[in-house]
C-alpha positions in Angstrom: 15.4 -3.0 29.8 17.3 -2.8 26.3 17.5 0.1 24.4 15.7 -0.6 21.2 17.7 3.0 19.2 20.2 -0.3 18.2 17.6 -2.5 16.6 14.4 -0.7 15.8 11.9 -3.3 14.7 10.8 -1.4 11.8 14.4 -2.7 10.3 12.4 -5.7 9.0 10.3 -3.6 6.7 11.8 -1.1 3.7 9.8 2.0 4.1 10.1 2.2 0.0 8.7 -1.9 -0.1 5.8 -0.6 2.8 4.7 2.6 0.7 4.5 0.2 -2.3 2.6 -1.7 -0.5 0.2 0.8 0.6 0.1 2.8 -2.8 -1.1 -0.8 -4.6 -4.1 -1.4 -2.1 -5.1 2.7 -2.7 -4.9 2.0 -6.5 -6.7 -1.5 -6.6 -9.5 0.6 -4.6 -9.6 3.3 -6.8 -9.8 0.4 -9.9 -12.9 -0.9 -8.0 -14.6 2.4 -7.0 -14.1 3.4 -10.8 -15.7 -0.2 -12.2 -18.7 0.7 -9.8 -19.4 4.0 -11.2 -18.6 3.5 -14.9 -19.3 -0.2 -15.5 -19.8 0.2 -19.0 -16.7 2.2 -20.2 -13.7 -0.1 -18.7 -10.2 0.3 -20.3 -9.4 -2.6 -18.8 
């Protein structure tokens, strides 16, 4: 079997891009728990 140290496969991904990622999908959450509990005062 190949060592995989050489080519990891988390090369395809940028850890910066994936956190990103991640940090959208908690804040478009958030955005949608917040519309649920004040519908009436949205900033937005």
């Amino acid at each position: 079997m190949e060592s995989t140290t050489t080519h990891p496969s988390f090369t395809l991904f940028d850890p910066n891009e994936v956190e990103e990622v991640i940090s959208n999908k908690v804040e478009k959450r958030r955005t949608a728990l917040f519309r649920m509990v004040f519908p009436e005062n949205l900033p937005w």
